[in-house]
TIGU-314308 format. One record per residue (C-alpha): y, x, z; residue number from 1. Coordinates in pm, 1 decimal. Example, Ala and Ser with C-alpha at 12.3 -4.5 7.8 and 13.67 -1.06 7.14 Angstrom:
! TIGU-314308
[pt [-450.0,1230.0,780.0],1]
[pt [-106.0,1367.0,714.0],2]
END
This chain:
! TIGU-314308
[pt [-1498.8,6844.2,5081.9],1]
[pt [-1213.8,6629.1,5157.4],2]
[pt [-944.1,6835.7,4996.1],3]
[pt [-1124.1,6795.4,4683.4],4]
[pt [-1220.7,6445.2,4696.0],5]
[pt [-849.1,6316.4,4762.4],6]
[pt [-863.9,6283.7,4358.0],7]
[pt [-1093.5,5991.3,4358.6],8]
[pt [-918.8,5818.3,4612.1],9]
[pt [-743.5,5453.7,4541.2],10]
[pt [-383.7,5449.4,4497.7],11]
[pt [-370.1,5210.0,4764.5],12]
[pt [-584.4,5420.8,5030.4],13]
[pt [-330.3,5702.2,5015.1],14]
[pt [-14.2,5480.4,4961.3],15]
[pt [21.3,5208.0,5216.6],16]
[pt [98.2,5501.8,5488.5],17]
[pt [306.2,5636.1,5294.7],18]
[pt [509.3,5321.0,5246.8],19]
[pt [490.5,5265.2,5594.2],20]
[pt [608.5,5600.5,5658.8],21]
[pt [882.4,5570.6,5407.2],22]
[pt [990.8,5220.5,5576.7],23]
[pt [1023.4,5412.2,5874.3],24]
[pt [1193.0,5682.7,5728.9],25]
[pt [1506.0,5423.6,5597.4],26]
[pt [1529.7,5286.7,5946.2],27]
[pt [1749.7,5568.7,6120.0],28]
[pt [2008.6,5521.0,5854.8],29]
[pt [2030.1,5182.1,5933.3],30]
[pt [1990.4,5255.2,6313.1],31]
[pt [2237.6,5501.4,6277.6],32]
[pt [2492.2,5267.0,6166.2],33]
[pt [2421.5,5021.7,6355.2],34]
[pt [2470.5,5208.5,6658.1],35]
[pt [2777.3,5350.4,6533.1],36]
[pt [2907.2,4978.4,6412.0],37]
[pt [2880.4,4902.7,6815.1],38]
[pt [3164.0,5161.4,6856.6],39]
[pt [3375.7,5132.0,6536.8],40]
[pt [3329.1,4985.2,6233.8],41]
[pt [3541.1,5237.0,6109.6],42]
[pt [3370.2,5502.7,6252.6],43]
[pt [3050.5,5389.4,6015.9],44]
[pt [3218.6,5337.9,5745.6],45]
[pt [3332.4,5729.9,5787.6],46]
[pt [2994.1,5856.8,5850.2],47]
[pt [2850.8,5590.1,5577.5],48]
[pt [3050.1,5792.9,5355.2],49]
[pt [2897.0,6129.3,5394.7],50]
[pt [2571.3,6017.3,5336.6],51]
[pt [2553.3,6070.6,4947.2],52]
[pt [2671.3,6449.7,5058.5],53]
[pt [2320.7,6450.9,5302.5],54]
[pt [2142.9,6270.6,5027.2],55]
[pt [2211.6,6546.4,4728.8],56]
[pt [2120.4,6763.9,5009.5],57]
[pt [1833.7,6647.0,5128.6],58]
[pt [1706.7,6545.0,4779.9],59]
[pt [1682.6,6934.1,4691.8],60]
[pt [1492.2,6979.6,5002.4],61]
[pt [1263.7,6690.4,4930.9],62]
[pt [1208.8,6823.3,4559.9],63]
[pt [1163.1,7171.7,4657.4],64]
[pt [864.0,7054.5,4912.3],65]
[pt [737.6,6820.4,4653.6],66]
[pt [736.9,7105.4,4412.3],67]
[pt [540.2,7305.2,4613.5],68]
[pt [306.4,7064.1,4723.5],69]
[pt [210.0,6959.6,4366.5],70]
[pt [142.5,7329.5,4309.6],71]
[pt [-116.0,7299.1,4581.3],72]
[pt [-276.1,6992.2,4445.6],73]
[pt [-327.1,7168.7,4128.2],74]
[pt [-515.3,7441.9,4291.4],75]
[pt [-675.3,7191.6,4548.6],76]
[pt [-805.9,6983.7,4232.1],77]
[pt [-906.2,7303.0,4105.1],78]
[pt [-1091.3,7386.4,4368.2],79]
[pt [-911.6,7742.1,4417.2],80]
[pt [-876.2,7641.0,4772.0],81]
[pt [-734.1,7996.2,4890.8],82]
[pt [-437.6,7994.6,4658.6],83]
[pt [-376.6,7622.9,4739.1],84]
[pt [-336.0,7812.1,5155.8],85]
[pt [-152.7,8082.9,4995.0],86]
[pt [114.5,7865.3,4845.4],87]
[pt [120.7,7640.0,5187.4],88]
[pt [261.4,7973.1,5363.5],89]
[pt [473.0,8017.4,5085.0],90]
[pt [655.1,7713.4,5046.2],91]
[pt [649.4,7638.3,5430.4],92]
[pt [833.9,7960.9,5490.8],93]
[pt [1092.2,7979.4,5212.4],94]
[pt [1170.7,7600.0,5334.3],95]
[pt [1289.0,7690.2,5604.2],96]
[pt [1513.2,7958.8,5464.6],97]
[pt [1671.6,7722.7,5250.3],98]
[pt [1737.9,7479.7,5538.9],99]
[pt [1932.7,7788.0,5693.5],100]
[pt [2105.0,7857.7,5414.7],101]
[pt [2227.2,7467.4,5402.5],102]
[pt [2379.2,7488.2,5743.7],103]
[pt [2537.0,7817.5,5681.1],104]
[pt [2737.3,7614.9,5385.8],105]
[pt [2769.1,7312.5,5564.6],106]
[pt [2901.1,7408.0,5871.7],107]
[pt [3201.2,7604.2,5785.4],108]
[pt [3311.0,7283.8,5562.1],109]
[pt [3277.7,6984.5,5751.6],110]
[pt [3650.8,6931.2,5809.8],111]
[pt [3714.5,6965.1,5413.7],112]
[pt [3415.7,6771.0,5276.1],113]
[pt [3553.5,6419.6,5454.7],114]
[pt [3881.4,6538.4,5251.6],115]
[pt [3702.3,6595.3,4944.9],116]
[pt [3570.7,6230.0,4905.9],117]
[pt [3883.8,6096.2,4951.2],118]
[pt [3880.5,6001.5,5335.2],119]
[pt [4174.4,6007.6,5560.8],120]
[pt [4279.4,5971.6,5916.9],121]
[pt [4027.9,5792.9,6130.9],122]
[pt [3754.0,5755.8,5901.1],123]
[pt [3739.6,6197.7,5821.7],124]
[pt [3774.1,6205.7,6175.4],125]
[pt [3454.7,6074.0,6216.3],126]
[pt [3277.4,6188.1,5927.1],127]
[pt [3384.6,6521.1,6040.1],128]
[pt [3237.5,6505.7,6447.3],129]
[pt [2904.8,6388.0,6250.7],130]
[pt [2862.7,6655.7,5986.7],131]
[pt [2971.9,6920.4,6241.2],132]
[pt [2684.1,6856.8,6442.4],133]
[pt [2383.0,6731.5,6205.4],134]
[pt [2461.3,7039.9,6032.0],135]
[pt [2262.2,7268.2,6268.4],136]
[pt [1962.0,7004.5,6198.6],137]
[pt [1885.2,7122.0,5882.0],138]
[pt [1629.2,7349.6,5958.0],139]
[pt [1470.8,7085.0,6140.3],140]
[pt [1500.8,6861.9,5872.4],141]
[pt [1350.3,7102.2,5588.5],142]
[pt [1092.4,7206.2,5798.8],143]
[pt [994.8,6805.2,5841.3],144]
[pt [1017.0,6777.1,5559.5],145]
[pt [800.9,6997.8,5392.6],146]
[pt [501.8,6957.1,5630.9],147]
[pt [542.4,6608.4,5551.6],148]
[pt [498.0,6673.3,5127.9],149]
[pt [173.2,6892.2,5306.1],150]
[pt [11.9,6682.5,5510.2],151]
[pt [3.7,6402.2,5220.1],152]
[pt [-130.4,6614.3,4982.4],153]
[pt [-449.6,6661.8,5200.5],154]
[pt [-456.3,6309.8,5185.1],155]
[pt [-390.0,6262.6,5555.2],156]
[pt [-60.5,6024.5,5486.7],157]
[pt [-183.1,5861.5,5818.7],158]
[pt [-71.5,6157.5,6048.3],159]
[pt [273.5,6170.4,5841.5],160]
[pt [299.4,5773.6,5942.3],161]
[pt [238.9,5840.9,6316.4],162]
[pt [431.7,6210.1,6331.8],163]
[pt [773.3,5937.7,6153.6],164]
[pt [683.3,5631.3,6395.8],165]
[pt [748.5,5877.9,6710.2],166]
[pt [1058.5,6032.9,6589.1],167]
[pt [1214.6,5692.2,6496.9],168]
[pt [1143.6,5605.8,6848.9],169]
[pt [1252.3,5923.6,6991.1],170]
[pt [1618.9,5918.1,6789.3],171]
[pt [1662.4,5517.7,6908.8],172]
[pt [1595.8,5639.5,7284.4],173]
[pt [1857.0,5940.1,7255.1],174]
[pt [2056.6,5779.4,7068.8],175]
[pt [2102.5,5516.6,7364.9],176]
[pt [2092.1,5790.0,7632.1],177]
[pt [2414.3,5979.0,7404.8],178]
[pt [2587.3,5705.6,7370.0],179]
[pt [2651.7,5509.4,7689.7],180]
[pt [2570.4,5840.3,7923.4],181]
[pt [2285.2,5807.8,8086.2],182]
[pt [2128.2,6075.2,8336.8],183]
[pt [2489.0,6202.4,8432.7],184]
[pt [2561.3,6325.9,8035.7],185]
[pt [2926.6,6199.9,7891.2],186]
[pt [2938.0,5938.9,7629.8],187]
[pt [2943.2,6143.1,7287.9],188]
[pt [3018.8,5851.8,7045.2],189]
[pt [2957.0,5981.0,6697.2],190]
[pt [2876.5,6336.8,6835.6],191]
[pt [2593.6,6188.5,7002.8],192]
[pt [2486.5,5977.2,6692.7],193]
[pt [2438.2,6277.6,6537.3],194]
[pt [2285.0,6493.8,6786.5],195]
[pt [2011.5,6232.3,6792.5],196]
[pt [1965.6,6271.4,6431.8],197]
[pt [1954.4,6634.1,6462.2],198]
[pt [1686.6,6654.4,6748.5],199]
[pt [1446.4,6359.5,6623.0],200]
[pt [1432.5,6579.7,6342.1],201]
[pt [1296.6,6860.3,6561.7],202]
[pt [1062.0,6641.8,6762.3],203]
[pt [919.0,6491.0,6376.0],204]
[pt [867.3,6866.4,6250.5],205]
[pt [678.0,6986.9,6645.9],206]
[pt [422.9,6702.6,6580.2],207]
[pt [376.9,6765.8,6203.8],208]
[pt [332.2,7137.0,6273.3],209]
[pt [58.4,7003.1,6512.0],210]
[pt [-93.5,6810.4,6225.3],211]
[pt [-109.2,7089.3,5952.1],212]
[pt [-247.0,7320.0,6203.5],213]
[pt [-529.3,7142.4,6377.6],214]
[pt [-589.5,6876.2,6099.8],215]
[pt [-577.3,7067.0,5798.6],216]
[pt [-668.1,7369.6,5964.3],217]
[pt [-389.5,7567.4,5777.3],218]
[pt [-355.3,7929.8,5906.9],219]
[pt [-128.6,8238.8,5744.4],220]
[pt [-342.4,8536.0,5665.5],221]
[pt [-166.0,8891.7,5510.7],222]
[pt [-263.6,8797.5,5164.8],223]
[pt [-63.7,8550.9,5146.1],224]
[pt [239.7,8702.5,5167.0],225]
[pt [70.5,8926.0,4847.3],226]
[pt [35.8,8655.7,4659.3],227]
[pt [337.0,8518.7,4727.8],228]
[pt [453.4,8737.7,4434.8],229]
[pt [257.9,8560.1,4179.6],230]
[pt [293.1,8190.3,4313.8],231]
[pt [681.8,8206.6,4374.8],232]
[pt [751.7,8218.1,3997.3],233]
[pt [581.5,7894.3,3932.6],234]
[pt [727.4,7720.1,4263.3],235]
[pt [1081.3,7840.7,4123.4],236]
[pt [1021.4,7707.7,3750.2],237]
[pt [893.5,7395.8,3856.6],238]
[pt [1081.5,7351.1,4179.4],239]
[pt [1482.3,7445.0,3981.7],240]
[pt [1455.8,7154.2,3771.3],241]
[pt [1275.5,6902.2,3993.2],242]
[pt [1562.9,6960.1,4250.8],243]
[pt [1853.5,6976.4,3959.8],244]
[pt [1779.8,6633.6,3863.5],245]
[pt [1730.0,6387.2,4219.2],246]
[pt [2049.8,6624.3,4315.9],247]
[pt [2282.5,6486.9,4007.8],248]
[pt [2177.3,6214.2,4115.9],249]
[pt [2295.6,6218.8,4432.6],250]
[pt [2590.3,6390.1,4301.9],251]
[pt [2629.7,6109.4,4036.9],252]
[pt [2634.1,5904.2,4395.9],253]
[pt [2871.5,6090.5,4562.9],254]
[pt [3103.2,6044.8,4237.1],255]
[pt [3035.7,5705.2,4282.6],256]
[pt [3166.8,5664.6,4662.8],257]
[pt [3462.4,5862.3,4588.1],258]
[pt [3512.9,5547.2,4346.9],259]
[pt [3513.4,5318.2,4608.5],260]
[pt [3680.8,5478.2,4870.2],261]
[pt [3946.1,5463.1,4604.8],262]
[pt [3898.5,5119.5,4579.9],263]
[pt [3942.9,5065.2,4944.2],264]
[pt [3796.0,5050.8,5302.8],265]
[pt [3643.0,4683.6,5245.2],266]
[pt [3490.6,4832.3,4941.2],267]
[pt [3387.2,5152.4,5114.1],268]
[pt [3254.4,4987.4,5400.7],269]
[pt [3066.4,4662.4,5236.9],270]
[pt [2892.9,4950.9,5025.2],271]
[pt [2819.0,5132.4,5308.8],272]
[pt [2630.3,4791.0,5468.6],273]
[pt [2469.1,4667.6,5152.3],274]
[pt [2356.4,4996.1,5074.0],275]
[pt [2133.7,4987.2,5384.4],276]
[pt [1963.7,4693.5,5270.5],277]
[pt [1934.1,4737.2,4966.1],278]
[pt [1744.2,5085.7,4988.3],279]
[pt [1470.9,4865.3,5160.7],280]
[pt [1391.5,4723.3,4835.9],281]
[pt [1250.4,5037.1,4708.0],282]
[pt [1009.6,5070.6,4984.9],283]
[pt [691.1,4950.9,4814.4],284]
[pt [768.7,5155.1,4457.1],285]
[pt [906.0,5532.2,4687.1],286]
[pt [542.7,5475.5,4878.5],287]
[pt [362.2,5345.6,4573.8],288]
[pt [530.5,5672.1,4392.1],289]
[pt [462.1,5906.0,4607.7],290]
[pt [56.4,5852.7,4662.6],291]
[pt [51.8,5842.8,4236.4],292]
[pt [200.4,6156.7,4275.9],293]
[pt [-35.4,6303.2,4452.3],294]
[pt [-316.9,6192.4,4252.8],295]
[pt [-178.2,6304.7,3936.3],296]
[pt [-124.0,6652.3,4070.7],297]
[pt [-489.5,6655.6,4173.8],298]
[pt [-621.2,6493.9,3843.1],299]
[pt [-388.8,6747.2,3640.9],300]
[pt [-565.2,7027.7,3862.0],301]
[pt [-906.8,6920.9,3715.9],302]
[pt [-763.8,6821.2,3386.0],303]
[pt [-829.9,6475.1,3403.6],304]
[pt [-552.1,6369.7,3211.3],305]
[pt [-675.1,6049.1,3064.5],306]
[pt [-714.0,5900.0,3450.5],307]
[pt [-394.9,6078.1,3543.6],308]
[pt [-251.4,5847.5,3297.2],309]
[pt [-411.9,5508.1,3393.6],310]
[pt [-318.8,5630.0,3714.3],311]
[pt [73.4,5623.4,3613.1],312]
[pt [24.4,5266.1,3403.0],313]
[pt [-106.0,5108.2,3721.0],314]
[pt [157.6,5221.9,3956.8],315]
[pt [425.7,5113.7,3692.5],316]
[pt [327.9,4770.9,3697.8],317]
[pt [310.2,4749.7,4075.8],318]
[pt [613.2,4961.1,4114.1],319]
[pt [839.0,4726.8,3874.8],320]
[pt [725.3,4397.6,4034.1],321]
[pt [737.7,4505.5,4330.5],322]
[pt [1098.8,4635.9,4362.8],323]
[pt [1246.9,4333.7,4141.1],324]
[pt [1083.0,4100.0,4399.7],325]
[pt [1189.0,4305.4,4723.0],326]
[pt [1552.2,4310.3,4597.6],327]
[pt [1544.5,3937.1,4536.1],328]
[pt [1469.4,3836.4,4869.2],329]
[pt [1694.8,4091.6,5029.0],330]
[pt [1958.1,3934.0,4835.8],331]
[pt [1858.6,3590.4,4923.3],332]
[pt [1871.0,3680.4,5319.6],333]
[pt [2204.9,3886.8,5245.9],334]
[pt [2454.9,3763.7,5440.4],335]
[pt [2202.8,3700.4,5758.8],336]
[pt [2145.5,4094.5,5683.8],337]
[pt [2495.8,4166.4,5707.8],338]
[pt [2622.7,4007.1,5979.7],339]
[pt [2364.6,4273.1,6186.6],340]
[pt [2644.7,4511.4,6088.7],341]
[pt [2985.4,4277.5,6119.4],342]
[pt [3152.7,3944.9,6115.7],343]
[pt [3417.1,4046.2,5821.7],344]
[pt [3457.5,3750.2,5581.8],345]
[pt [3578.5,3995.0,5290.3],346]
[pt [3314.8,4252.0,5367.7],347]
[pt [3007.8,3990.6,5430.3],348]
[pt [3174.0,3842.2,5056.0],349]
[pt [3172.2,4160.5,4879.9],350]
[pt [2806.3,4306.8,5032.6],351]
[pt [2648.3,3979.0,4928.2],352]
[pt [2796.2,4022.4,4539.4],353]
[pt [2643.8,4380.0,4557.7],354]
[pt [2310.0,4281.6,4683.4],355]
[pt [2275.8,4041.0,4412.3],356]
[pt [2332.4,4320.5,4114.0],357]
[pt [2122.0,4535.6,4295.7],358]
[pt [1875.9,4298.8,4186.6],359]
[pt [1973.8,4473.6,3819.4],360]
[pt [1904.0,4807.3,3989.9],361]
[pt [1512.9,4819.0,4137.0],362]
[pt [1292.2,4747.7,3845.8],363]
[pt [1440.1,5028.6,3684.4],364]
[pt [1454.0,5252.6,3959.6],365]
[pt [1104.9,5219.0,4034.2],366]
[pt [1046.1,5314.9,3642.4],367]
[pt [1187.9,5628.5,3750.6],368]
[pt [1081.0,5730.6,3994.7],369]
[pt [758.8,5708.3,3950.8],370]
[pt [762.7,5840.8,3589.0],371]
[pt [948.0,6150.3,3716.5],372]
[pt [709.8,6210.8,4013.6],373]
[pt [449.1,6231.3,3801.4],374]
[pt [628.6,6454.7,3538.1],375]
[pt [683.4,6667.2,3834.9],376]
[pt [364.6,6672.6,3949.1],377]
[pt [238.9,6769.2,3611.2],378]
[pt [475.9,7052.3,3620.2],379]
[pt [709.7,6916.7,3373.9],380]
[pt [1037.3,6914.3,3557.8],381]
[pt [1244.7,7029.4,3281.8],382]
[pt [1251.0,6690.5,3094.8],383]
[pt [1398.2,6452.9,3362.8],384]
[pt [1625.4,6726.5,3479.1],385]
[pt [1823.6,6805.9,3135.7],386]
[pt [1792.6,6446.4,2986.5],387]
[pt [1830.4,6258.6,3317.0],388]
[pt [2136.2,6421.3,3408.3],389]
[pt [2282.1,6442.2,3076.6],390]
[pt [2263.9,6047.2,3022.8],391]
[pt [2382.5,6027.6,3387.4],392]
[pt [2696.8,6198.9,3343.0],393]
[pt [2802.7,6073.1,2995.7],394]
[pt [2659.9,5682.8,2959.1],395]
[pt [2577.1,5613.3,3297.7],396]
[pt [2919.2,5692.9,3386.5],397]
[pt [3083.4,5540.7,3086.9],398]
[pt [2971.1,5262.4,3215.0],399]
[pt [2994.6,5253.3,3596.8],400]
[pt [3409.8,5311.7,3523.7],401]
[pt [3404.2,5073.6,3244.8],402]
[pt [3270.3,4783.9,3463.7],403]
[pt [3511.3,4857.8,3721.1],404]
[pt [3836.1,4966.9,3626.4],405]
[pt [3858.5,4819.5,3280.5],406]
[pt [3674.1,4472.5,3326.0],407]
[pt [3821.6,4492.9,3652.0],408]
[pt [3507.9,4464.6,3840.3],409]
[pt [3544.2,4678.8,4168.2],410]
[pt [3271.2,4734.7,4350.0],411]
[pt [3029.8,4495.5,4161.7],412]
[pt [3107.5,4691.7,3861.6],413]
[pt [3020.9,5008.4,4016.5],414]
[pt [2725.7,4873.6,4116.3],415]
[pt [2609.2,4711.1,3715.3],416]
[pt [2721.8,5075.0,3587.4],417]
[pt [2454.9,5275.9,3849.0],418]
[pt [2190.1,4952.2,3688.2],419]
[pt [2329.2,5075.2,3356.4],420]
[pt [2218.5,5442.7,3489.8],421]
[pt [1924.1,5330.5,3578.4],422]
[pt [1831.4,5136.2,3256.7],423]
[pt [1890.3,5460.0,2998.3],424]
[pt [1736.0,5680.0,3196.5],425]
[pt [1405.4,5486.7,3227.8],426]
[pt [1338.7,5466.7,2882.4],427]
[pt [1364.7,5841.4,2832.5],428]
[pt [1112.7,5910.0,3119.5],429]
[pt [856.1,5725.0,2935.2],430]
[pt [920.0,5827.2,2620.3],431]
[pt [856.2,6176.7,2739.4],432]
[pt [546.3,6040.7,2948.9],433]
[pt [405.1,5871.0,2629.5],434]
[pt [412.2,6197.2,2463.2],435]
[pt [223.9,6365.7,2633.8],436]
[pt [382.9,6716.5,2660.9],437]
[pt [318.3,6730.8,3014.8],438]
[pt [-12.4,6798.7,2999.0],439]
[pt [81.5,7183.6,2885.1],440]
[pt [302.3,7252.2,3210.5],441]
[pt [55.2,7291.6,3490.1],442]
[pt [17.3,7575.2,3699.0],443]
[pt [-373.8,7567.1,3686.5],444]
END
């Protein structure tokens, strides 16, 4: 009975683990960096720099899983329970294959992508060693990270809260043990950094395996792989576009960096420092986000659109006060923030400027994502992906390289222009919501 009563659960009941588990989630970033600060600042500014690249590519990982568990929502709210396990085996297996074929692309270019963004010397050095090794982690990484999308649509977003807690913990202990060389192994500097990464990832996907098998009680059977024929259609048409669009973003991002690396390293490495914090700010509205979308899958399932759409109002609301007040106080406590990271007078001046436009940035973001999400989850990816990207690559960055290169902004304008982004894009995402189109694109 659970599976189908995870529709009349409060947003709240499934969303505080989740923004728990998100919380979590941001910290190995941050650790990450912070370990790697210890041996170089240059060294994190070189990894920092990759992370857009890992971000577009674990953004189409993340859609894809989200895809496919909205799919099973629809059938869980449906109460078709055997597709809903069908399309589990489905989605947890092709996962997988697309984590492969990440690492099989990755791999070979790690020494050219540094190149690509613009870094030199010391700095591609680094990002280099790093992307060398995490690479082989992306099987890992996909597999988390669909179990995760799995295990929350079941409604058990505790288990996803523990399964993160323990791998956090895990990467900070190997990360110490890689690093200064404990039990007889060499220090591996950034190698090491990343070999934590890689293997927490491992440990986070044993223990969520663990959950979806004893917990949800999910087992393959033969006719799943039959079906598989008729459900991979709709996971492609849904999943295509709800990857195309978080991955121009991320691409958008990656633009972005090049921008600043252009700019130079104090640039490159204040936005590498700032960014940590201010990702925190979007905590509550990711975790408030991701339990609406949940719900709306299940309420579009049993075509309860009029509470799927209360559903989205109320999460707005929360959602946009939320992530304007976050930001605020992050900026407020900016320079105590920073100086976790370093003592630099131009890079502590320049990371407190950006914290305070970020303040520009949340409410917006938090508009989005939630209103996509939900799209998604209704099965209308389409919209966010064509008109999101399309105002992302022609006004958004308009006015990104407006702000900085012909105010003469820097950084700060580069910052106002992804606000800017932000701003557009919102009000097309609920225009299209306030339509109501979406209510013809489910699966069920």
């Amino acid at each position: 009975m659970q599976q189908v009563q995870v529709k009349d659960r409060s947003l709240i009941s499934l969303s505080w683990p989740l923004i728990l588990t998100f919380a979590v989630g941001m910290i190995q970033p941050m650790m990450d960096s912070w370990f790697l600060s210890r041996t170089s600042e240059t060294a994190a500014a070189g990894v920092g720099a990759m992370l857009p690249i890992l971000g577009a590519l674990f953004t189409a990982l993340h859609a894809f899983a989200q895809s496919g568990a909205s799919i099973v929502s629809q059938y869980i709210g449906a109460k078709q329970n055997s597709h809903a396990n069908s399309t589990q085996t489905m989605v947890l297996f092709g996962s997988i294959l697309l984590g492969v074929a990440l690492t099989l692309i990755v791999y070979p270019l790690s020494g050219q992508i540094p190149r690509w963004m613009g870094l030199t010397d010391e700095p591609a050095k680094y990002a280099m060693q790093f992307l060398s090794v995490v690479s082989f982690g992306f099987a890992f990484r996909a597999l988390q990270t669909i179990l995760t999308a799995l295990i929350a649509t079941h409604g058990l977003t505790v288990w996803n809260l523990v399964g993160n807690t323990l791998t956090i913990a895990s990467n900070a202990a190997l990360n110490v043990v890689f690093l200064e060389g404990y039990f007889g192994l060499p220090k591996m500097g950034v190698y090491g950094v990343a070999l934590a990464t890689a293997l927490s990832w491992l440990i986070s996907a044993i223990i969520l395996w663990l959950v979806l098998k004893f917990k949800v009680h999910h087992h393959s059977k033969v006719r799943d792989w039959k079906r598989s024929r008729v459900l991979l259609p709709d996971w492609i048409r849904i999943g295509l576009p709800a990857a195309a669009e978080p991955i121009s973003f991320q691409l958008f991002q990656v633009f972005i960096t090049a921008m600043v690396v252009y700019v130079g390293t104090t640039a490159m490495t204040a936005r590498v420092f700032a960014g940590n914090f201010a990702a925190l700010s979007v905590i509550l509205g990711v975790g408030l986000g991701s339990g609406n979308q949940i719900l709306v899958a299940h309420l579009v399932g049993a075509h309860d659109y009029d509470k799927a759409n209360r559903r989205v109002h109320q999460t707005l609301a929360v959602g946009i006060i939320s992530g304007l007040l976050l930001s605020i106080i992050i900026a407020l406590l900016g320079e105590h923030l920073l100086r976790l990271y370093t003592d630099n007078p131009e890079v502590l001046k320049l990371g407190r400027i950006c914290l305070w436009c970020d303040v520009a940035v949340q409410p917006f973001k938090a508009v989005n994502f939630i209103v996509t999400t939900s799209l998604r989850a209704a099965g209308d990816s389409k919209f966010p992906a064509l008109v999101g990207s399309g105002m992302m690559w022609t006004l958004g960055l308009a006015t990104s390289l407006i702000l900085a290169f012909v105010v003469g902004l820097g950084l700060p304008g580069l910052w106002l222009g992804m606000a800017a982004d932000e701003f557009y894009r919102s009000f097309a995402n609920i225009w299209r919501w306030k339509s109501g189109r979406w209510k013809s694109k489910a699966v069920v």
